[in-house]
FILUM-237543 format. One line per 2 residues: for each residue x, y, z of N, C-alpha, C, O, CB. Coordinates in steps of 0.2 Angstrom, whole numbers. Glycine has a CB too. Layout:
% FILUM-237543
X/Y/Z/X/Y/Z/X/Y/Z/X/Y/Z/X/Y/Z ~ ...
% end
This chain:
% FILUM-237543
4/-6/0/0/0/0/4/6/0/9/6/5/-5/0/6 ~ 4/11/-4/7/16/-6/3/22/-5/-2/23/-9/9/15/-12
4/27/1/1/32/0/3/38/-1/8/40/-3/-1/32/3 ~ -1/43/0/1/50/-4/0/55/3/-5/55/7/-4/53/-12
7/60/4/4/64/10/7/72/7/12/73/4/8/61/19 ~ 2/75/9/2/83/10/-1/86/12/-6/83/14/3/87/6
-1/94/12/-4/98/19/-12/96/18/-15/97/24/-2/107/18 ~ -15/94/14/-21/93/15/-21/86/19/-24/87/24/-25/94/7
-18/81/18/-20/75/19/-17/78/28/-19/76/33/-17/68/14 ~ -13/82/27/-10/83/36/-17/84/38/-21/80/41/-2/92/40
-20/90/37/-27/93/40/-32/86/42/-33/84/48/-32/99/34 ~ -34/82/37/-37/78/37/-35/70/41/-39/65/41/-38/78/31
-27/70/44/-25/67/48/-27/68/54/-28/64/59/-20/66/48 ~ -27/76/55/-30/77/62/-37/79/65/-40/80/70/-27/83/64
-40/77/59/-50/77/60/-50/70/59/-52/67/64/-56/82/54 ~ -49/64/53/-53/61/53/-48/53/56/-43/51/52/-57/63/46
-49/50/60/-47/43/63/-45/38/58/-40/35/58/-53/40/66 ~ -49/38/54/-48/34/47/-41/37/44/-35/35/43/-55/35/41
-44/41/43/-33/44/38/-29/42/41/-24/41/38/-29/53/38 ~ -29/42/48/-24/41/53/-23/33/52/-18/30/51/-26/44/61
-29/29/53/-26/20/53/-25/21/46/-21/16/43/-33/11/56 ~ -27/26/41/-24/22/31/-16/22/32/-12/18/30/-27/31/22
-13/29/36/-7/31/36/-1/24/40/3/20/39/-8/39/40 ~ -5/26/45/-2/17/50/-1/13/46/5/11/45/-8/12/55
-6/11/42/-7/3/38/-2/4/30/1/0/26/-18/0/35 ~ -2/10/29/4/11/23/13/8/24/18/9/29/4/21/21
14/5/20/17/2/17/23/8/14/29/8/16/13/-3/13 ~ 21/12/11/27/18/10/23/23/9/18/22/6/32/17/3
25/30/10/20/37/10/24/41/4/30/42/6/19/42/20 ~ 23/42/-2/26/49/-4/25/54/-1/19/55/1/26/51/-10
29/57/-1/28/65/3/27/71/-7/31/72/-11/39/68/10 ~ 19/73/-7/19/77/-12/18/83/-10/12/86/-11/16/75/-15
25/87/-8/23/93/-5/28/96/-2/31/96/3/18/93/1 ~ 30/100/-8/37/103/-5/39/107/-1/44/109/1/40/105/-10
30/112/3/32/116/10/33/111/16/36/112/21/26/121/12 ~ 29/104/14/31/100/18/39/95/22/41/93/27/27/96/16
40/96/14/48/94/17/53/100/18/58/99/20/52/89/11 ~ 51/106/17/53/113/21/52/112/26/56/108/29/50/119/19
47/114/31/46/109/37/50/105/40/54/106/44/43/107/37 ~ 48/99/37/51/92/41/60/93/41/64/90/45/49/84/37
62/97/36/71/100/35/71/104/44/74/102/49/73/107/27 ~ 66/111/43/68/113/51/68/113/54/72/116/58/67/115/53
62/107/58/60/104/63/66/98/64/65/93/68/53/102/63 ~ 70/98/59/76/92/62/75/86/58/80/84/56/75/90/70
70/84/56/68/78/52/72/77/45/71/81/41/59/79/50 ~ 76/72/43/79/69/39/74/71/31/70/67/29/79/62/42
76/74/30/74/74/23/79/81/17/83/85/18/64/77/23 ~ 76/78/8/79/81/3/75/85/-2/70/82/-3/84/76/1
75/87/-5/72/92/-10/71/85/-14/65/85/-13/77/99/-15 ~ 73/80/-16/70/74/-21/66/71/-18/63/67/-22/75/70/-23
65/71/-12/62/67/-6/54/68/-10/50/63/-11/63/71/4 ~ 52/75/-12/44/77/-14/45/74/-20/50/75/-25/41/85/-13
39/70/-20/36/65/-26/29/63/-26/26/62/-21/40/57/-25 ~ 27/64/-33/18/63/-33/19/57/-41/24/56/-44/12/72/-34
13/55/-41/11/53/-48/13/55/-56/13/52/-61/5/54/-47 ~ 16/64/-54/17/66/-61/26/67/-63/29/69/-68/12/74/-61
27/65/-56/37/62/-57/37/57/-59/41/58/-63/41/60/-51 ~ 34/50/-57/36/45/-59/32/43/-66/34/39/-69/37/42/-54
28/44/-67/24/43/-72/25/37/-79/22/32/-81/22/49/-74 ~ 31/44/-81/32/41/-87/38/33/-86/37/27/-88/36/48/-93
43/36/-82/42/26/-80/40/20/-77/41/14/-78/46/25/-78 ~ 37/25/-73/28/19/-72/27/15/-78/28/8/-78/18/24/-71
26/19/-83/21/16/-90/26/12/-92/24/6/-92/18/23/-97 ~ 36/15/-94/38/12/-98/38/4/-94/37/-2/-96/45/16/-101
39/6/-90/41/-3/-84/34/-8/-88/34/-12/-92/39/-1/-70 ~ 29/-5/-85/22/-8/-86/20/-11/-93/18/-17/-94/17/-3/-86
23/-6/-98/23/-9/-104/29/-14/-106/29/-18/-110/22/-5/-109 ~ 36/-13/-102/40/-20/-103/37/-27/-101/38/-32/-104/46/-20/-100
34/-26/-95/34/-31/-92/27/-32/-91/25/-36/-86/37/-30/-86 ~ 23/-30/-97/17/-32/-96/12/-34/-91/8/-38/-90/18/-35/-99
13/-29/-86/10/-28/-81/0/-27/-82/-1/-24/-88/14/-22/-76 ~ -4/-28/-78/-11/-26/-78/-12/-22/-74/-11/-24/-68/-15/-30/-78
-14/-16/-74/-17/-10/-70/-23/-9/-72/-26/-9/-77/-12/-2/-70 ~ -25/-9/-66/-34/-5/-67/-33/2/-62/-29/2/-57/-42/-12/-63
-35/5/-64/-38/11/-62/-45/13/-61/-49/14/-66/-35/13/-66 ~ -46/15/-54/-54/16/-49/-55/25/-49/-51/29/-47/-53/12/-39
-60/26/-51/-60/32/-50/-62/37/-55/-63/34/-60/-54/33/-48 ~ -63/45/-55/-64/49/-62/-71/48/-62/-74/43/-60/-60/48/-69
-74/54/-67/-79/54/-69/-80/50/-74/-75/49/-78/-81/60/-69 ~ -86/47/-75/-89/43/-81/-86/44/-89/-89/49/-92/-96/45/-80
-81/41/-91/-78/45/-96/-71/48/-97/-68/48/-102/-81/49/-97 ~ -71/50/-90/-63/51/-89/-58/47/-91/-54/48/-96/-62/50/-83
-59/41/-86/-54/37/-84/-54/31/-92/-50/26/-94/-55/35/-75 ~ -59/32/-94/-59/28/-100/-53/31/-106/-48/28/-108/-68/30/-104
-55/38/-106/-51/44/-112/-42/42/-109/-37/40/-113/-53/55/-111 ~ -43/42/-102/-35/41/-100/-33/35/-101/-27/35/-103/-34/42/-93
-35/31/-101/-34/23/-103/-30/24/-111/-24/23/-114/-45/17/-104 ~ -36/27/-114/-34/25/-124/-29/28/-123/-24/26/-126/-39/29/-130
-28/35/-119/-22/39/-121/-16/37/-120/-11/38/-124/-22/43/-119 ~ -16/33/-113/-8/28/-111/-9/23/-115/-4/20/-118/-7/25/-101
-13/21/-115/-13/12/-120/-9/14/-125/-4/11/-126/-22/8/-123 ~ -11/19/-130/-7/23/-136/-1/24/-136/1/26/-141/-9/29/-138
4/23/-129/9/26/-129/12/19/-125/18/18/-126/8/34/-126 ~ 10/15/-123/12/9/-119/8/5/-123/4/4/-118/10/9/-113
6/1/-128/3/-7/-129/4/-12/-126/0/-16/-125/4/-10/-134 ~ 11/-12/-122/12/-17/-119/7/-17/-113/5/-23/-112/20/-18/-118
5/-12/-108/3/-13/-101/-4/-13/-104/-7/-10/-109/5/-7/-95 ~ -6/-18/-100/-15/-19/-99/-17/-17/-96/-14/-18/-90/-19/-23/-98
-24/-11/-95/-25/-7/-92/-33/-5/-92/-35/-1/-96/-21/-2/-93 ~ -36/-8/-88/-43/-5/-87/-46/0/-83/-42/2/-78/-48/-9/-85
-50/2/-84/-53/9/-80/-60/8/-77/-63/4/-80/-54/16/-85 ~ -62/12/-71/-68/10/-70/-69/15/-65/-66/15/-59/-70/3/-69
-74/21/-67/-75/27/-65/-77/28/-57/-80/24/-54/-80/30/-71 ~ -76/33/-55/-77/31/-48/-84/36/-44/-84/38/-38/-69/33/-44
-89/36/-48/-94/38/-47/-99/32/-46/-102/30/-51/-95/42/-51 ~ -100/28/-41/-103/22/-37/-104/23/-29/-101/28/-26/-98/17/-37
-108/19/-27/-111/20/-20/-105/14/-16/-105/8/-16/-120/17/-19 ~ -101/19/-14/-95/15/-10/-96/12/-2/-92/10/2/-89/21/-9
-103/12/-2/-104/11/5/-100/5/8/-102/0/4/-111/11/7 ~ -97/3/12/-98/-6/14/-105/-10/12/-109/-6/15/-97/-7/22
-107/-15/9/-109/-17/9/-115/-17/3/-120/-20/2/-108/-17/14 ~ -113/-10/2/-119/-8/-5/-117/-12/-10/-111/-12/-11/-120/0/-8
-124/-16/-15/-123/-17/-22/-118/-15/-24/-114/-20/-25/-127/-14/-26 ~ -116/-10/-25/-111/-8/-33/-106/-9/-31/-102/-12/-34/-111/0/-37
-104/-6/-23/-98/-9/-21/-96/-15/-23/-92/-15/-28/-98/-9/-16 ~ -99/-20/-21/-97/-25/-21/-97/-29/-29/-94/-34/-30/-101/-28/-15
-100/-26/-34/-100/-27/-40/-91/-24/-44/-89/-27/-48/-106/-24/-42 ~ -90/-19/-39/-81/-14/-39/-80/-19/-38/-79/-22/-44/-77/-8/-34
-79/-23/-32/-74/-27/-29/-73/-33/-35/-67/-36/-36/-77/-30/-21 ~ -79/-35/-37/-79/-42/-39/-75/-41/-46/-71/-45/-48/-86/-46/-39
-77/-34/-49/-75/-33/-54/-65/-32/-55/-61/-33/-60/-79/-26/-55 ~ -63/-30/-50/-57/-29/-47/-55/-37/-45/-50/-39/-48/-58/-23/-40
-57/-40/-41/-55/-49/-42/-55/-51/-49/-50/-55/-50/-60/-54/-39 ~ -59/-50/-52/-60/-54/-59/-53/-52/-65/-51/-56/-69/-68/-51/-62
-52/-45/-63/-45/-42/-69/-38/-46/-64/-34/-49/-66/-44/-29/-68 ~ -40/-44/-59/-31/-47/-52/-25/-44/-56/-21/-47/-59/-28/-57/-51
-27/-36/-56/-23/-33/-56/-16/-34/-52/-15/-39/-48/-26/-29/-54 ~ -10/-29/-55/-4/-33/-54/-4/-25/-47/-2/-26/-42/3/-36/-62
-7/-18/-51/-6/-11/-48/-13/-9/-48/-15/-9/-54/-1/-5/-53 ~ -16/-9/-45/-22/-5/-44/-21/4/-41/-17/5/-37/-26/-10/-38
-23/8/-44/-23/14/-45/-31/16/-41/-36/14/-42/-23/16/-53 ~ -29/21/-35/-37/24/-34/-37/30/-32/-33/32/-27/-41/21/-29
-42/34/-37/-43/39/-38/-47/44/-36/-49/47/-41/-42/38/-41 ~ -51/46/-29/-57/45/-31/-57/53/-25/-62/55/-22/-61/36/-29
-51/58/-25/-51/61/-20/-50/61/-12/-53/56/-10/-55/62/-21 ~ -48/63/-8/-45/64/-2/-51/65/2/-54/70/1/-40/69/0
-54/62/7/-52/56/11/-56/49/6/-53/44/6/-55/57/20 ~ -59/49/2/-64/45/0/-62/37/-4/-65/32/-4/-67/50/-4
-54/41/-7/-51/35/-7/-47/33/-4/-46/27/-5/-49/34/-12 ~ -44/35/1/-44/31/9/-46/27/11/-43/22/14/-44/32/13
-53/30/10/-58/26/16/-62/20/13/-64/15/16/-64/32/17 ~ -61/21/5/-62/15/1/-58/9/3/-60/3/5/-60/17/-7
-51/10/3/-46/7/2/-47/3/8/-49/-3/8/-39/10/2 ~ -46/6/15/-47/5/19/-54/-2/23/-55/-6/28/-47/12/20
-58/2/18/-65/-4/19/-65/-9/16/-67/-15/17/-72/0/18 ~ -60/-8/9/-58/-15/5/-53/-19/3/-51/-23/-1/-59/-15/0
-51/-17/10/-41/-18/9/-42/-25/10/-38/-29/7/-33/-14/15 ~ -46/-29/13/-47/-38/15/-48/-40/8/-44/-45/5/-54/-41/22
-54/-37/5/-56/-40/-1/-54/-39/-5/-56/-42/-10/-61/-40/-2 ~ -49/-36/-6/-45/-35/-14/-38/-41/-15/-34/-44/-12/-40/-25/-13
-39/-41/-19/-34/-45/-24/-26/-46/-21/-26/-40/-18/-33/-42/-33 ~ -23/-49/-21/-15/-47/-20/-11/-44/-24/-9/-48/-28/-11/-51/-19
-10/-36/-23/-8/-31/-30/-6/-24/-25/-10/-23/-21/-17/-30/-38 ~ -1/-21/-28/1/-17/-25/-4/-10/-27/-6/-7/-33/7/-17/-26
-6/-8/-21/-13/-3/-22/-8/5/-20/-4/6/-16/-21/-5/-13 ~ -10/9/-25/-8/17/-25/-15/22/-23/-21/21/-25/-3/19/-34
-12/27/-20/-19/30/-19/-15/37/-22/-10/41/-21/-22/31/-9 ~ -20/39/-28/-17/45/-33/-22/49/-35/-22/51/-41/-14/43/-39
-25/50/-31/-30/57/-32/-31/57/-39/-31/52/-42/-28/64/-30 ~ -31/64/-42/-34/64/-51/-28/64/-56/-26/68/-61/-39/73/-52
-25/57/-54/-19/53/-59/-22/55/-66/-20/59/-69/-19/43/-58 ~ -28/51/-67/-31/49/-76/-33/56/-77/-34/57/-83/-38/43/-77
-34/60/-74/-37/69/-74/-32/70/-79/-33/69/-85/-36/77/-66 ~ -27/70/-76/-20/73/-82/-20/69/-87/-20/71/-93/-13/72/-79
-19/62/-86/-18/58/-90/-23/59/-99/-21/59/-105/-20/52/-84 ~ -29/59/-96/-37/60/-100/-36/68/-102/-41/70/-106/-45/58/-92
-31/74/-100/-32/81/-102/-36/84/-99/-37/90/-101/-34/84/-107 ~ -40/80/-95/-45/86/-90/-42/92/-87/-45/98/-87/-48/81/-84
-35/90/-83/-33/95/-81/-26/94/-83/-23/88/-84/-34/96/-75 ~ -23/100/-84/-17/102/-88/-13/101/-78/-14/102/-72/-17/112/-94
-8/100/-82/1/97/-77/3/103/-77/3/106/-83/7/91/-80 ~ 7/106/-71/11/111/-70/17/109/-73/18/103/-73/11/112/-63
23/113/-76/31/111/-76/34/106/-71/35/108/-65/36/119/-75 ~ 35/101/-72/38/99/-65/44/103/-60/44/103/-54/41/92/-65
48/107/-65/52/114/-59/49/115/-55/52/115/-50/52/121/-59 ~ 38/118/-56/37/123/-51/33/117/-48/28/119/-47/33/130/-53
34/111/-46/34/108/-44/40/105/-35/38/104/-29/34/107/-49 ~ 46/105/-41/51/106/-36/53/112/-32/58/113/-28/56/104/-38
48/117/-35/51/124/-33/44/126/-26/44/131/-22/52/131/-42 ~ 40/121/-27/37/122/-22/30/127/-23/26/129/-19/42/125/-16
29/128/-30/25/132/-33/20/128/-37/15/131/-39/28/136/-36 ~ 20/122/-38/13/119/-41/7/118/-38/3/115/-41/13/114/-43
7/122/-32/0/123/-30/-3/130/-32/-9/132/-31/0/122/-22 ~ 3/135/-35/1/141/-36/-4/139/-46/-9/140/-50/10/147/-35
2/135/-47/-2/135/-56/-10/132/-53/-15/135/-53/3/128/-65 ~ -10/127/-52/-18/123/-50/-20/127/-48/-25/127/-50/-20/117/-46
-19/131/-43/-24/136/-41/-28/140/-45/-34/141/-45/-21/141/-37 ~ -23/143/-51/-22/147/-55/-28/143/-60/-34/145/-59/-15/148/-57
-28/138/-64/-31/133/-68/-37/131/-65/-42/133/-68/-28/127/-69 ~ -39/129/-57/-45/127/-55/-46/131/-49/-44/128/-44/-47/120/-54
-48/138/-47/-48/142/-43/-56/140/-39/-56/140/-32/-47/149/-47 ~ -61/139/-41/-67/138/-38/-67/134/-33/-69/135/-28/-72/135/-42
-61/127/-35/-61/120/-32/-55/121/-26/-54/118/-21/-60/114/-38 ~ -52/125/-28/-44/123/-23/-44/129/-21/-38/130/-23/-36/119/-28
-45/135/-19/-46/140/-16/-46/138/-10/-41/140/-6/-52/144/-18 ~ -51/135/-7/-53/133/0/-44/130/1/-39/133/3/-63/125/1
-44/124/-2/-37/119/0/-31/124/2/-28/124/7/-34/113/-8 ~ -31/128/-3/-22/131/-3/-23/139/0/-18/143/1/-17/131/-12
-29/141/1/-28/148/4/-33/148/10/-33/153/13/-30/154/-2 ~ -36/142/13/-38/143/18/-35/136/25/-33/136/31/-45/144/16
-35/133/22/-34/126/25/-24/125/28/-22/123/33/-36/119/16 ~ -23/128/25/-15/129/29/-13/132/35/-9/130/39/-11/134/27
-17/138/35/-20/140/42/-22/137/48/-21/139/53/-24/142/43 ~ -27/132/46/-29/128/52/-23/122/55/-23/119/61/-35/125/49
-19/122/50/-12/119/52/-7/122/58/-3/120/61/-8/119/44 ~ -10/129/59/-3/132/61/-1/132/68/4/131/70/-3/139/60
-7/133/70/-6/129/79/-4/121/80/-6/118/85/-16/129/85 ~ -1/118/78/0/116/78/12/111/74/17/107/75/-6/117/78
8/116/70/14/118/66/18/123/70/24/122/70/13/122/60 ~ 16/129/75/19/133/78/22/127/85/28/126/86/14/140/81
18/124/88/22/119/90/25/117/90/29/117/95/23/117/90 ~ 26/113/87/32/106/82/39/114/82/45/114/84/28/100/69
37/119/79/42/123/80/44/127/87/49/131/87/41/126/75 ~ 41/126/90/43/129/95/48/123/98/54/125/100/37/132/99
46/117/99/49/111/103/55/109/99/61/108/101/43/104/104 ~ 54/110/92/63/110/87/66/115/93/70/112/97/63/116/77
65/122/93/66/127/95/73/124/102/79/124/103/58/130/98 ~ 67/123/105/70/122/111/76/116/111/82/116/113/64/120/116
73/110/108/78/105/107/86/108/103/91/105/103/75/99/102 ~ 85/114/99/91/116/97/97/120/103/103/122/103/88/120/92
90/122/109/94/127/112/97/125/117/101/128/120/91/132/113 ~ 94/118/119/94/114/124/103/111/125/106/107/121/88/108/123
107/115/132/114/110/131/115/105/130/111/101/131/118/109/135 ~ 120/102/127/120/95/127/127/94/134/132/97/135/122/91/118
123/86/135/126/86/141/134/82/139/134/77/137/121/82/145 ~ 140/87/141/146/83/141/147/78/146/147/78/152/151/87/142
149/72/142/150/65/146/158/64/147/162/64/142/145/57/141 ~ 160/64/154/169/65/152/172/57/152/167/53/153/173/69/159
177/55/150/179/49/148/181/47/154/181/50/160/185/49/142 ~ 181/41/152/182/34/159/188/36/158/191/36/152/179/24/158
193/37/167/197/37/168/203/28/167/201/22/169/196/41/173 ~ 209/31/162/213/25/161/214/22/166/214/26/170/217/26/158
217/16/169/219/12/175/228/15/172/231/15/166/215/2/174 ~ 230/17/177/238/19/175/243/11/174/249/11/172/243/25/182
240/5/176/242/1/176/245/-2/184/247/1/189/245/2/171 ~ 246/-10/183/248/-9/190/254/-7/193/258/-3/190/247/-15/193
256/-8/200/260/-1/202/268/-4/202/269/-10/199/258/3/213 ~ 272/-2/203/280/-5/199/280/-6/206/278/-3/211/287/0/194
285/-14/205/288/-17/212/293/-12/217/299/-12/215/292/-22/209 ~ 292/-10/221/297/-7/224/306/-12/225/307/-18/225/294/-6/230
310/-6/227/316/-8/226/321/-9/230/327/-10/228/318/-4/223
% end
């Protein structure tokens, strides 16, 4: 299980329980968020500017691998149509990878019909990469409720992957990416939708964030304690004369 973490998914680790056991139960987190690994650099935490990675870094050798090795990916998630267009489009550029789609507008409840029609549909392909796409927290919470019944296949959680994929939505330069600014172009491109995410939602981060920095703080300022060396034995004493 492969997940995805940034400042939105932080907010939503501290309201919702479920994000918190998805995060536990992952298997490896990318960090897609380059104020985030700014942060975890000042507060002391081990990290590198290459460390931030999403879906639109690795992508194109995702595909080439997939199509050597003839791997099967399905892909959950996108509006009706979407994730179809995105399929044709990578299939066109990869023949080798098999790849279905199956849009992620369904009644995800536990136990509802269609669910369980996903699931069975998802057993029946046994996927080698399953892809789920379906927005924050929702495909978490998917994952999370069908992680017993799913196939044995490595599961990625990738928000609107086949969006790009399909042209729905245009990709930032990966620079402004690494420069910590691809939240500024998407802002810019879907302002209606992500307004709330990146100009308001950061804020609610900060009491908490002022913490973690304040306790760096102090751990920086805190002496360290000198430990003096274990005195040598001079050896034993010379025979008198």
């Amino acid at each position: 299980l492969v997940a995805n973490h940034n400042l939105n998914s932080m907010k939503l680790v501290r309201e919702n329980d479920g994000m918190r056991r998805f995060y536990d139960q992952a298997d490896m987190i990318e960090v897609d968020s380059t104020p985030l690994i700014w942060f975890a650099r000042f507060i002391g935490l081990h990290s590198r500017p290459l460390h931030r990675c999403t879906y639109l870094d690795w992508r194109e050798h995702f595909w080439s691998v997939a199509n050597r090795s003839g791997w099967k990916v399905l892909y959950l998630g996108g509006a009706p149509g979407v994730a179809e267009a995105a399929v044709a489009n990578v299939a066109a550029r990869y023949p080798g990878a098999r790849i279905l789609a199956r849009h992620g507008y369904f009644d995800a409840a536990p136990g509802s019909a269609e669910n369980a029609s996903v699931v069975a549909e998802i057993e029946a392909f046994a996927p080698d990469i399953l892809f789920v796409g379906m927005g924050m927290p929702r495909q978490e919470a998917w994952i999370m409720s069908n992680l017993d019944a799913l196939p044995d296949c490595v599961i990625f959680s990738v928000g609107a992957a086949f969006d790009y994929e399909a042209g729905v939505q245009k990709s930032a330069p990966r620079w402004m990416g690494q420069a910590g600014l691809e939240w500024l172009y998407r802002l810019a491109c879907d302002p209606k939708r992500l307004a709330r995410r990146y100009l308001y939602e950061p804020w609610a981060l900060m009491p908490r964030i002022l913490a973690d920095v304040g306790q760096a703080a102090a751990r920086r300022m805190k002496p360290q304690r000198q430990t003096r060396p274990a005195s040598i034995p001079a050896g034993p004493p010379k025979p008198a004369r």
